[in-house]
C-alpha positions in Angstrom: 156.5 86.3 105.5 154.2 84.4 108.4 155.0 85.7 111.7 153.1 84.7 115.2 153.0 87.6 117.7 150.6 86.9 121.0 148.6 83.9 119.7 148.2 86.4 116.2 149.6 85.1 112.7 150.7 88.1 110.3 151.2 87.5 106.6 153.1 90.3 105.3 156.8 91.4 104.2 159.2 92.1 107.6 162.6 91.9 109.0 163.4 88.5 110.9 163.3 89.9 114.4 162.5 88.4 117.9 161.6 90.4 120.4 162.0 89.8 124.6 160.6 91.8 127.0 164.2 92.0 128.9 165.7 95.4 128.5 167.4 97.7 130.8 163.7 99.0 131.5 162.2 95.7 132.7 160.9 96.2 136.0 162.0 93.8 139.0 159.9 92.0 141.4 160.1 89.1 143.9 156.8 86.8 143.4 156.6 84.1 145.8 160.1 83.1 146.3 161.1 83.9 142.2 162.8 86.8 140.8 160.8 88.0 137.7 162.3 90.5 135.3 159.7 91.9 133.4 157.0 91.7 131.0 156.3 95.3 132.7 158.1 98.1 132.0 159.8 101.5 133.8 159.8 103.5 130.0 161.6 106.0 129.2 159.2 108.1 132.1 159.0 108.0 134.7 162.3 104.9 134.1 164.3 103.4 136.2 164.7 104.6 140.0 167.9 105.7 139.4 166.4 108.4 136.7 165.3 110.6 139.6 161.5 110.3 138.3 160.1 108.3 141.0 160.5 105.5 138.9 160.8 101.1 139.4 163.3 99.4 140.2 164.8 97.8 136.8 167.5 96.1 134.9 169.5 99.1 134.2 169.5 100.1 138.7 170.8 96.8 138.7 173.7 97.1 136.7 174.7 100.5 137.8 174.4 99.3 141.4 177.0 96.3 140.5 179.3 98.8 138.9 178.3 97.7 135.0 177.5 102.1 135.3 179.3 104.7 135.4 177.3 107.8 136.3 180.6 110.4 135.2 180.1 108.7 131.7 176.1 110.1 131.9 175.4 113.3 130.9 173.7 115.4 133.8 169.5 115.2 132.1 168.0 113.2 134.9 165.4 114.3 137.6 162.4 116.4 137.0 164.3 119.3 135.9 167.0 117.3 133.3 170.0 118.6 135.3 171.3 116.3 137.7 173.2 112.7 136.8 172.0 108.8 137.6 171.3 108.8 141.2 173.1 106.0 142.6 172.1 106.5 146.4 168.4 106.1 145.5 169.5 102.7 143.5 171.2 101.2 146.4 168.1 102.0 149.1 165.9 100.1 146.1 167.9 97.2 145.7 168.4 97.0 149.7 164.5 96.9 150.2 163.8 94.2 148.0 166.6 92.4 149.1 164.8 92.7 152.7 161.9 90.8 151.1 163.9 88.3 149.5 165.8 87.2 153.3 162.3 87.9 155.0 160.5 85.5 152.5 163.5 82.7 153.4 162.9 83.2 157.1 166.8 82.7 157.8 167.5 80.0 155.8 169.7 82.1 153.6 170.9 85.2 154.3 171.4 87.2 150.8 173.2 90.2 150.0 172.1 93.2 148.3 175.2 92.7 145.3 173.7 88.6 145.4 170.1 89.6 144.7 171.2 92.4 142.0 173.3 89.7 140.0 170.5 87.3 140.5 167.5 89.3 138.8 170.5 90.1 136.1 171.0 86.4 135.1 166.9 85.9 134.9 167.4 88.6 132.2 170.0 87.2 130.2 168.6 83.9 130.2 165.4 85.2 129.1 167.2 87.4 126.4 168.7 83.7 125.7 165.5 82.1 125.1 164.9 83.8 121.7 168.3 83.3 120.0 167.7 79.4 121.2 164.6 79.5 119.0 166.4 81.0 116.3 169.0 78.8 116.1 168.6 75.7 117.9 164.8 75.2 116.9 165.8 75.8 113.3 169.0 73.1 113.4 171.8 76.0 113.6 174.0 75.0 116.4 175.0 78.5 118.5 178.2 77.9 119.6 179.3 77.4 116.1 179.0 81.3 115.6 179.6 84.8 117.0 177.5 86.7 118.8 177.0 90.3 117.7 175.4 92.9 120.1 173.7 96.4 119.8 172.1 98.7 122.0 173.3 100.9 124.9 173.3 97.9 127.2 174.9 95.5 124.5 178.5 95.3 126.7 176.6 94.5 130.1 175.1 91.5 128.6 176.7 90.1 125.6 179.3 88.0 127.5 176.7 86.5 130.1 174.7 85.7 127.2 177.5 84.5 125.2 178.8 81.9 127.9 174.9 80.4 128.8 174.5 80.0 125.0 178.5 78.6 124.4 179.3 80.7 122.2 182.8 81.6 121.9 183.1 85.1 120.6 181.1 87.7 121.0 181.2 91.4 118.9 181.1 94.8 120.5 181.2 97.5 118.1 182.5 101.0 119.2 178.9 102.2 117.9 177.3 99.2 119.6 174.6 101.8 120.9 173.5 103.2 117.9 174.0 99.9 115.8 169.6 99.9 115.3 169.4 102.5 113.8 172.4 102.7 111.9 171.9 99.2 110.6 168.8 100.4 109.4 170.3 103.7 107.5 172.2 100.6 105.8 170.0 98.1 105.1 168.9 97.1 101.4 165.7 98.4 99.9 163.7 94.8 99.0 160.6 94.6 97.0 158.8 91.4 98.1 156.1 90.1 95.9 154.6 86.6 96.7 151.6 84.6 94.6 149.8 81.7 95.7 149.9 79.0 94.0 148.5 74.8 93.6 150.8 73.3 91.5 152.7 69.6 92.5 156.8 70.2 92.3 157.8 68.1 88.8 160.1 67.8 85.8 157.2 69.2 83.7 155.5 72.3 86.1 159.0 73.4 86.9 159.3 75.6 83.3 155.9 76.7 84.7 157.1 78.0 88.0 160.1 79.5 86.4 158.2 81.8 83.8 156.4 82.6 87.0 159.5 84.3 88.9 160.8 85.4 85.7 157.8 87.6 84.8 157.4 88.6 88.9 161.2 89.5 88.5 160.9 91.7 86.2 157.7 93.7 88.1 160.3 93.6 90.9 163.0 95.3 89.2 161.0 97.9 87.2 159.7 98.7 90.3 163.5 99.5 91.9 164.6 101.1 89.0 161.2 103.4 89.2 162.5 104.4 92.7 166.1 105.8 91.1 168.3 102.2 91.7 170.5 101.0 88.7 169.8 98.2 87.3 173.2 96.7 87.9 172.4 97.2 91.8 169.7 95.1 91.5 169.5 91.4 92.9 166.7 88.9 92.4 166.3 86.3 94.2 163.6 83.6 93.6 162.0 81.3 95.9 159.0 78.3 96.1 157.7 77.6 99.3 157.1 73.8 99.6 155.1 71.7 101.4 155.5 67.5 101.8 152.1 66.1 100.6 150.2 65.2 103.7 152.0 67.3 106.3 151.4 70.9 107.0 153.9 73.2 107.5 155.3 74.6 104.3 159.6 75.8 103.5 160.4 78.6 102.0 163.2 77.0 99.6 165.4 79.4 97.8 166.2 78.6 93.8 169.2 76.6 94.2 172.7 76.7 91.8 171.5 73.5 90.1 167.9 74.6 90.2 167.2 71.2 92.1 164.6 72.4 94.5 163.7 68.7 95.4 167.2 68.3 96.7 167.3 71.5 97.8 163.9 70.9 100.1 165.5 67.6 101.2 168.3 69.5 102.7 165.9 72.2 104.2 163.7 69.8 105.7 166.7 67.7 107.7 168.1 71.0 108.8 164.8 72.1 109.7 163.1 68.7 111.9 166.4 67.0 112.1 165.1 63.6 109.5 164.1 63.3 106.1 160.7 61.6 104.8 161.1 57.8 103.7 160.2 57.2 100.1 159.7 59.9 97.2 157.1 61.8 98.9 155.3 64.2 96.3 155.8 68.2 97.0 153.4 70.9 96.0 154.1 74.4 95.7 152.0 76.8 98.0 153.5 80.3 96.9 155.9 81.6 94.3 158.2 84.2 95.9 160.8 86.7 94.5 
C-alpha cells in the first residue's frame, strides 16, 4: 500500500509495479565521454528519427539499425502524412553523427564503429531496465536466477535475453502476444477490494482473538461489497493480513495470516527474508494496520 515515487510517499491501494525510464522512446546522448539513455523522451510525436517526424535519436533507431527491426514487418503510418514505412536511411545518418562525436571526443585513442556505439547505448538500457528487477528481487532476499523471466511489450524480444543473461537468469518467456500482454493482463486481472485500519495493539496470545474479529468483520464489508458488484460468492477470496513492526525499529511487514495462524513465526520468516538476520531475544511486535 506505501509506494515512494520522486522523493513522494503514496498511501493508497495499487499494482506492485516499477517503472524505468528505458523504453524504445528513450532519447540517446553522449555527455562527456558517457552514453546516457534517457530520462527524456522522443513520444509517440514527433518519436524516434526513424518515424519520419523529425524526431531523436532513441532506443528503438538503435535496434532497427542493428537489425533487431524489420521495417517489411511495419505497417506503412510513418511520416507526416501516415503513409510511408520506418525510415532506415535517416537512422543510419543519426547513429553515424553521434558516433562522429563519440571518436572526436576520444581524439584517436579508439576508433568506434557506428554498429559498436548502437550496441553500446543498447546495453546502458538493459542494464538500467535491470536495475529495478534487482530491487525487486535481490533487495527483498529473492535470488533472480532462481526464476524466469517473463516479458511484455512490443520491444519485449529485443531485450529480454540481454536482460536475462546480466541478471543470470536462465529462462526467459516470450509470449506470441508479448506486445499486447499490458493490456491484456489487465482485461484479466482480479477485481480486489482493499480495506486497511490502523491500529496500536502489541502482537499476543490474548489480542490475537481481537485482531481476528477485526478481519473477520472487514471480511465480510469486503465481500458484500463484491457480491454488490455481481461476483458470486463462491468466487470470492479473502485474504487477511497484519502489518508488523519489531518494537524499537521502524519499518513495518505486511505479514499475510499464515496456515497455523502463527504470525510471530510467520514475521520471523518475513523479517530474515527481508534484511537477511533475525532479532536476538523475544523482541515484542505491535500491530500498525489490520489489512484484508
Amino acid at each position: 500500500l506505501e509506494t515512494e515515487t520522486a522523493g513522494v510517499k503514496v498511501l493508497c491501494p495499487q499494482l506492485d509495479i516499477n517503472t524505468v525510464a528505458a523504453g524504445g522512446g528513450s532519447r540517446l546522448f553522449f555527455k562527456t565521454g558517457v552514453f546516457v539513455v534517457g530520462p527524456e523522451s522522443s513520444k509517440a510525436h514527433p518519436g524516434p528519427v526513424c518515424y519520419r517526424k523529425g524526431g531523436y535519436l532513441a532506443v528503438t533507431d538503435a535496434n532497427l539499425f542493428l537489425g533487431r527491426l524489420l521495417p517489411s514487418y511495419f505497417p506503412n503510418i510513418f511520416g507526416e502524412k501516415e503513409d510511408q514505412p520506418l525510415d532506415s536511411e535517416a537512422t543510419a545518418r543519426a547513429i553515424e553523427a553521434i558516433t562522429s562525436e563519440v571518436n572526436a571526443y576520444s581524439k584517436g585513442s579508439k576508433e568506434f564503429t557506428p554498429e559498436q556505439v548502437a550496441s553500446g547505448f543498447l546495453r546502458v538500457a538493459n542494464e538500467t531496465m535491470c536495475r529495478p528487477i534487482r530491487e525487486l528481487s535481490e533487495a527483498r532476499g529473492f535470488n533472480p536466477s532462481e526464476h524466469i523471466l517473463a516479458c511484455f511489450g512490443g520491444a519485449a524480444g529485443q531485450h529480454v535475453c540481454a536482460i536475462a543473461r546480466t541478471l543470470g537468469i536462465r529462462s526467459a518467456v516470450v509470449h506470441r502476444f508479448s506486445g499486447i500482454l499490458s493490456a491484456y493482463g489487465m482485461g484479466l486481472a482480479d477485481v480486489v477490494v482493499d480495506r486497511q485500519e490502523p491500529c496500536s495493539d502489541t502482537l499476543t496470545v490474548e489480542s490475537l482473538p481481537r485482531l481476528q474479529e477485526r478481519q473477520k468483520l472487514m471480511a465480510e464489508a469486503v465481500r458484500a461489497e463484491l457480491l454488490v458488484q455481481g461476483f458470486p460468492d463462491d468466487r470470492v477470496d479473502v485474504e487477511v493480513y497484519l502489518n508488523l513492526l519489531y518494537k524499537g525499529t521502524d519499518n513495518a511487514l505486511m505479514v499475510k495470516e499464515p496456515a497455523d495462524r502463527d504470525y510471530v513465526g510467520a514475521m520471523r520468516a518475513v523479517f530474515k527474508r527481508e534484511y537477511g538476520f533475525e532479532l536476538a531475544g523475544d523482541r515484542a511486535i505491535n500491530v500498525e494496520d489490520v489489512r484484508v
